[in-house]
C-alpha positions in Angstrom: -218.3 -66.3 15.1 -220.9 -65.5 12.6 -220.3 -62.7 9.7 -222.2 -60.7 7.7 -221.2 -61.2 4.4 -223.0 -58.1 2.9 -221.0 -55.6 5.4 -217.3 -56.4 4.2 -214.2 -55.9 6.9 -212.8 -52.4 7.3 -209.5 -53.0 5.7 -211.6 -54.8 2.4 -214.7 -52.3 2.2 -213.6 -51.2 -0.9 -212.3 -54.4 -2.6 -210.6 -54.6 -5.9 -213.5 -52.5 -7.3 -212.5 -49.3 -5.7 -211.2 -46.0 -7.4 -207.5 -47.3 -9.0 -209.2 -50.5 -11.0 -211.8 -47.7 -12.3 -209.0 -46.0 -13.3 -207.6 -48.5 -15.4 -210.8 -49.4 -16.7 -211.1 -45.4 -17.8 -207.9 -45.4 -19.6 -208.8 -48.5 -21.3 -211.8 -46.9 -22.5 -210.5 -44.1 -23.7 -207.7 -46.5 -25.8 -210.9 -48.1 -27.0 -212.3 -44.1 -28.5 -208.6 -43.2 -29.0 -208.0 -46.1 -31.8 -210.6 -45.4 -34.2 -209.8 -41.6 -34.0 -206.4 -42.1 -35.4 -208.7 -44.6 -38.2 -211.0 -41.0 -38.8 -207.3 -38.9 -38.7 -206.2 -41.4 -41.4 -209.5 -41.6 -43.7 -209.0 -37.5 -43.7 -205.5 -38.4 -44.8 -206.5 -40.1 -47.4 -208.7 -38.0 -49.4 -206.0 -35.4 -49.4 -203.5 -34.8 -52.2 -200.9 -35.1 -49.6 -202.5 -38.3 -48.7 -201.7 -42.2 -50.3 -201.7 -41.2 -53.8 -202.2 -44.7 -56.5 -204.3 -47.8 -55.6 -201.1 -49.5 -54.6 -200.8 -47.3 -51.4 -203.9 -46.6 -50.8 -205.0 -50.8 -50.5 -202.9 -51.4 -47.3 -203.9 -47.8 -45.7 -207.7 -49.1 -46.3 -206.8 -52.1 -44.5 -205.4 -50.5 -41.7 -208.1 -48.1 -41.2 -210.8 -50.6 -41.4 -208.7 -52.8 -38.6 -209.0 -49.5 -35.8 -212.9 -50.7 -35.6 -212.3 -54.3 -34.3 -209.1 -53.7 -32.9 -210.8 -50.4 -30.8 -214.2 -52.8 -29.7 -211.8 -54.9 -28.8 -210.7 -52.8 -25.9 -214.0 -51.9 -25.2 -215.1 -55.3 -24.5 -212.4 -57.1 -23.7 -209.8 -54.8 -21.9 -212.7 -53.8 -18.6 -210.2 -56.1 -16.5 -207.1 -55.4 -18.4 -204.4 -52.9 -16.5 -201.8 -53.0 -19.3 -201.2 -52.4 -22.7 -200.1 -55.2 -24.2 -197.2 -55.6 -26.5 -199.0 -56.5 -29.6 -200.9 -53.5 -29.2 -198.2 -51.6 -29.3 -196.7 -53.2 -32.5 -199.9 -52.8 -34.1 -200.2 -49.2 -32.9 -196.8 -48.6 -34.5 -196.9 -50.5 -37.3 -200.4 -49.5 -38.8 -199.1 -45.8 -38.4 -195.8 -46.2 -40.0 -197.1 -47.7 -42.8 -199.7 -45.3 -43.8 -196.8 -42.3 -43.2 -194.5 -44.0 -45.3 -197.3 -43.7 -48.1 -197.9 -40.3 -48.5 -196.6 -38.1 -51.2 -196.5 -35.0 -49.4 -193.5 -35.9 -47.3 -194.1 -32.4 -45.1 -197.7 -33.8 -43.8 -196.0 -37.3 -43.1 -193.8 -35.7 -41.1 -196.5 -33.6 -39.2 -198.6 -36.8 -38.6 -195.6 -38.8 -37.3 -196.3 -36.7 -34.4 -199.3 -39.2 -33.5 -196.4 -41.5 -32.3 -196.5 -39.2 -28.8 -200.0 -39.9 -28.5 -199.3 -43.7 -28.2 -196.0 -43.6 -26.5 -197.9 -41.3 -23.4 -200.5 -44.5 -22.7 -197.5 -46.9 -22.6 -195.5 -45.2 -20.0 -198.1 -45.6 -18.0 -200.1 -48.6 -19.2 -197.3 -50.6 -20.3 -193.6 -52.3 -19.3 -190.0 -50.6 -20.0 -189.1 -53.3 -23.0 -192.2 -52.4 -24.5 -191.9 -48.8 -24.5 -187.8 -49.3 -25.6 -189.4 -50.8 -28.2 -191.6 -48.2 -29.3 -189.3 -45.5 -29.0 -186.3 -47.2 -31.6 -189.2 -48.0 -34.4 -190.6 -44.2 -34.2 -187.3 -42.6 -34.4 -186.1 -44.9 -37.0 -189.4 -44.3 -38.7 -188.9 -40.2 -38.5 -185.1 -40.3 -39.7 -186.7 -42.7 -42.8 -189.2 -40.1 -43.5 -187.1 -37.0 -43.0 -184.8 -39.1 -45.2 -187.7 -39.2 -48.2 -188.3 -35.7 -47.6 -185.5 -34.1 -48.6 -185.1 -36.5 -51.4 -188.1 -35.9 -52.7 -189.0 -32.4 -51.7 -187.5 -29.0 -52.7 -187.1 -27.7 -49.2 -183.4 -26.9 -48.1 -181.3 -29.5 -45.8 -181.6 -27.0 -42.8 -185.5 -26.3 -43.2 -186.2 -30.6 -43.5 -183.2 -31.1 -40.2 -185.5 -28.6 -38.3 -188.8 -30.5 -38.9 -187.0 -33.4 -38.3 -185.9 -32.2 -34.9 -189.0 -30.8 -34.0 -191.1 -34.1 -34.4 -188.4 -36.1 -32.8 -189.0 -33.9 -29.6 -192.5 -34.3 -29.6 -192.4 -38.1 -30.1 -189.8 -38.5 -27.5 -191.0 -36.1 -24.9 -192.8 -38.8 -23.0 -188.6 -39.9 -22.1 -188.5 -37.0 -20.0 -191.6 -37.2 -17.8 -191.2 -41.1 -17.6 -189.0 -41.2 -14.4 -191.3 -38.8 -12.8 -194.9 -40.7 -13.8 -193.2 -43.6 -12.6 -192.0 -42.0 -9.6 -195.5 -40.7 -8.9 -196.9 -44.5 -9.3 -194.5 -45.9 -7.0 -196.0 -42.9 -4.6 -199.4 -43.8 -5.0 -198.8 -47.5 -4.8 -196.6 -47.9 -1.8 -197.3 -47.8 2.0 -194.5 -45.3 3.1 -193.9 -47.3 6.5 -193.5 -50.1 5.3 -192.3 -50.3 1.7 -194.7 -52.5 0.6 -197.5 -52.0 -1.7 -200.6 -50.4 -0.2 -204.4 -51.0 -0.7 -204.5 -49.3 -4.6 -201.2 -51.0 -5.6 -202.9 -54.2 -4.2 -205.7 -53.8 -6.8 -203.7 -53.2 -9.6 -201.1 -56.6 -8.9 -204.0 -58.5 -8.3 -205.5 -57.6 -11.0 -202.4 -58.5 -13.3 -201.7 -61.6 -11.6 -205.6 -62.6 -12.2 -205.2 -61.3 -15.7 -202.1 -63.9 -16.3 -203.1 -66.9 -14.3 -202.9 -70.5 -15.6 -206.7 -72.1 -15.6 -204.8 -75.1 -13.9 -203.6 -72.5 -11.3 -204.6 -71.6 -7.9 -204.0 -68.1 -6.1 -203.6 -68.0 -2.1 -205.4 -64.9 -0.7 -203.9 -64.3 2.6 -205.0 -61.8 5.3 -202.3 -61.7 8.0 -202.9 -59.7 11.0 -201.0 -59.1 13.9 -201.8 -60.1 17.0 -202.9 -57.6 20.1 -200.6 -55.0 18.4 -202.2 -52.5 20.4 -200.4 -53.6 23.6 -197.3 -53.5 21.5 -197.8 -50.0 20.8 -199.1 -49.3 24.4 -196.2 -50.6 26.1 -193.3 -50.0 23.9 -194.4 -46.7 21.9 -195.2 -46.1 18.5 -191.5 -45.8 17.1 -191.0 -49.3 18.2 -194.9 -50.3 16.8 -193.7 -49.1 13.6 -190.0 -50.7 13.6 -192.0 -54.3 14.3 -194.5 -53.4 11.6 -191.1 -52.4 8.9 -189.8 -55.7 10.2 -192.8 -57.9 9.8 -193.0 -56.3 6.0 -189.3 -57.8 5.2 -190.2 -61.2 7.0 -193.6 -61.5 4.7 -191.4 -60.5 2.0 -188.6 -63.5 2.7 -190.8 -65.6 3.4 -193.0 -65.4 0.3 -190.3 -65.6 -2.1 -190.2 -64.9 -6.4 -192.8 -62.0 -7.1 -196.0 -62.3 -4.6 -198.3 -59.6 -3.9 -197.7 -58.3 -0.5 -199.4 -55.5 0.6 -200.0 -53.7 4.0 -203.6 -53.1 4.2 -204.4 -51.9 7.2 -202.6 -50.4 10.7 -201.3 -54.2 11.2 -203.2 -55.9 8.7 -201.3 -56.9 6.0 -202.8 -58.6 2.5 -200.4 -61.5 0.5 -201.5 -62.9 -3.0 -199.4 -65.7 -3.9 -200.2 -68.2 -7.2 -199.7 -72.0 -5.9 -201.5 -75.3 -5.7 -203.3 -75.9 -2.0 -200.5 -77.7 -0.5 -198.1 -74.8 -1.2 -200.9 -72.5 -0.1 -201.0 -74.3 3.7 -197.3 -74.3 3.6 -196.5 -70.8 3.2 -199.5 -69.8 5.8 -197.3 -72.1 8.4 -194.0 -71.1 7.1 -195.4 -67.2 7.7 -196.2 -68.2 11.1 -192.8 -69.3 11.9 -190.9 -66.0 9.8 -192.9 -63.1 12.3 -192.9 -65.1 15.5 -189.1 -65.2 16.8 -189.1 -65.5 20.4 -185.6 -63.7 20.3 -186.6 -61.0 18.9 -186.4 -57.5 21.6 -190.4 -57.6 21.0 -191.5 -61.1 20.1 -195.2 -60.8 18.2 -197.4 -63.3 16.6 -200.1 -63.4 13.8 -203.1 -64.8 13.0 -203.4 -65.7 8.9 -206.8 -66.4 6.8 -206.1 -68.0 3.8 -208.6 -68.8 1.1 -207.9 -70.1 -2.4 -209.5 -69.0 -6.0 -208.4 -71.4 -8.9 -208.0 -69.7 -12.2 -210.3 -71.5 -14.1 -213.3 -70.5 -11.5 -211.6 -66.7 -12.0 -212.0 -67.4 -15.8 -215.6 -67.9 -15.5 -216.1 -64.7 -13.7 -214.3 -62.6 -15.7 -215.9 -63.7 -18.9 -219.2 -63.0 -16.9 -217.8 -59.8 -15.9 -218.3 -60.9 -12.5 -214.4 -61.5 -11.9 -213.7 -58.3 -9.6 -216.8 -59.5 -7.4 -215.6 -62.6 -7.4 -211.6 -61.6 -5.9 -214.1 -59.5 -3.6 -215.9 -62.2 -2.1 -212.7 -64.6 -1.6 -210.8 -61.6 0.0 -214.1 -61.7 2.4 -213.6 -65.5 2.9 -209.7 -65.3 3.9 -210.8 -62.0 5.9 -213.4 -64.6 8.0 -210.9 -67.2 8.2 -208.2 -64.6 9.8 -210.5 -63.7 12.2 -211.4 -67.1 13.0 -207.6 -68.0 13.5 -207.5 -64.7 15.9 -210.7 -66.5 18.2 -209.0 -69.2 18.6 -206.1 -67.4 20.2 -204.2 -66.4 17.6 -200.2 -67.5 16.6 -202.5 -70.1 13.9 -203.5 -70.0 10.0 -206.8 -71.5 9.0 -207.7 -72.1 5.3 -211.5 -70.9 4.8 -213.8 -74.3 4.2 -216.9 -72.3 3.2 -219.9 -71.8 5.5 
């Protein structure tokens, strides 16, 4: 069966290029404006009486100012296919800003600028991983008890007056705690089909695109399409509340059979979408072994798939990415295990087929 590849399937028309990956891309862009904003914050700083007073202090603030430039083009250039802060980032972040506080004379503005801690912890809870933001959290509040510590050593304001600045900056630097659960919750929300429990068509971009992001060059990811076969005479015959219970169960079966961390995703009314990294025999394998979880001819209503499997290695994903190309790319070889799904459906269904190019 011919297919036009310039009109992509309904359940890919978007492809890993649609709204969340933007998303990501926006955020990391705004990281990119965001760093050198805290360098123009800190140059202000400087020229202050408050500010690094003696060349001695002043030397290493320079140097961390000057790094915001290449460290902020950095995630302009490199971080367009990036969807998470990564942890040296965040040391950097931390570190560059509690050295410069820890410089000033006037204790009181340290204080106030220590409050630039909240700005970095709000794009980790959502652009970075838990041990990364328990990180970032013990050196900021071990940073604002130092300074609080200098300050009333150093300063002529009264124990109560420096405890409530203290306070007050360690609830602004921590107040990203308290949303956490809820951002995350939201996430979950926006990432997961509600059926089925699995990840949907936006949390599919944004696994892929980490799995892509951390791939060996001597590694292979399986794209899988599975699709369930004539589902709509299950949902004719039996009723909708049993379509869906065979649908929940055919999520925990792709889940099984899958195994460690893949990316399985339910991406359309019976389509589902699996992302797997292996070599090409593992690949045909686990297309086979999928075909043996779903179809159970004990099961109270016995269904089969049809599975298109197609494989991008890392070092072709490497290429693209470098290019820019590398979301086009995952595009186009979501299209090619789309075409061999359908061409496992023609020829009856119940079968995989690995896509051998046209």
């Amino acid at each position: 069966m011919p297919f036009d590849r310039d009109r992509p399937p309904h359940s890919l028309a978007n492809g890993p290029r649609s709204g969340s990956v933007r998303l990501e891309r926006f955020v990391a862009r705004g990281i990119a404006a965001l760093v050198p904003s805290f360098g123009l914050i800190g140059v202000i700083a400087m020229l202050s009486a408050d500010g690094p007073g003696g060349t001695a202090a002043k030397i290493p603030c320079a140097l961390v100012l000057i790094s915001t430039i290449p460290v902020g083009a950095w995630w302009l250039l490199r971080s367009a296919d990036a969807s998470h802060m990564p942890g040296w980032f965040v040391v950097y972040a931390d570190v560059g800003v509690a050295a410069m506080l820890l410089t000033f004379a006037g204790r009181d503005l340290a204080l106030n600028v220590a409050a630039l801690f909240a700005v970095i912890g709000i794009y980790i809870v959502y652009f970075s991983r838990r041990r990364v933001l328990e990180f970032h959290m013990l050196f900021v509040n071990a940073v604002v008890v130092v300074l609080a510590a200098l300050a009333f050593a150093e300063d002529s304001h009264d124990l109560a007056s420096t405890v409530a600045r203290t306070l007050v900056t360690l609830l602004v630097v921590n107040s990203v705690l308290a949303f956490r659960a809820v951002i995350q919750r939201q996430l979950d929300l926006a990432n997961t089909d509600s059926l089925t429990g699995l990840l949907n068509r936006r949390g599919l971009e944004l696994r892929l695109q980490r799995m892509m992001n951390s791939l060996d060059e001597e590694r292979s990811v399986a794209l899988m399409v599975v699709d369930l076969d004539q589902f709509k005479r299950v949902n004719d015959t039996y009723g909708h509340a049993v379509g869906d219970r065979v649908l929940r169960r055919t999520a925990r079966r792709l889940n099984a059979v899958t195994g460690g961390r893949p990316c399985v995703a339910r991406t359309g009314g019976e389509e589902f979408t699996i992302a797997v990294p292996v070599d090409d025999a593992a690949a045909h394998r686990i297309a086979h072994e999928i075909l043996e979880s779903i179809h159970d001819p004990d099961d109270d209503v016995p269904v089969t798939v049809s599975v298109g499997v197609a494989l991008l290695d890392g070092g072709r994903w490497f290429t693209a990415a470098e290019s820019g190309d590398g979301a086009d790319l995952v595009h186009n070889v979501l299209l090619d295990a789309d075409t061999a799904m359908y061409e496992s459906k023609h020829a009856g269904g119940n079968r995989a087929t690995v896509y051998a190019g046209e």
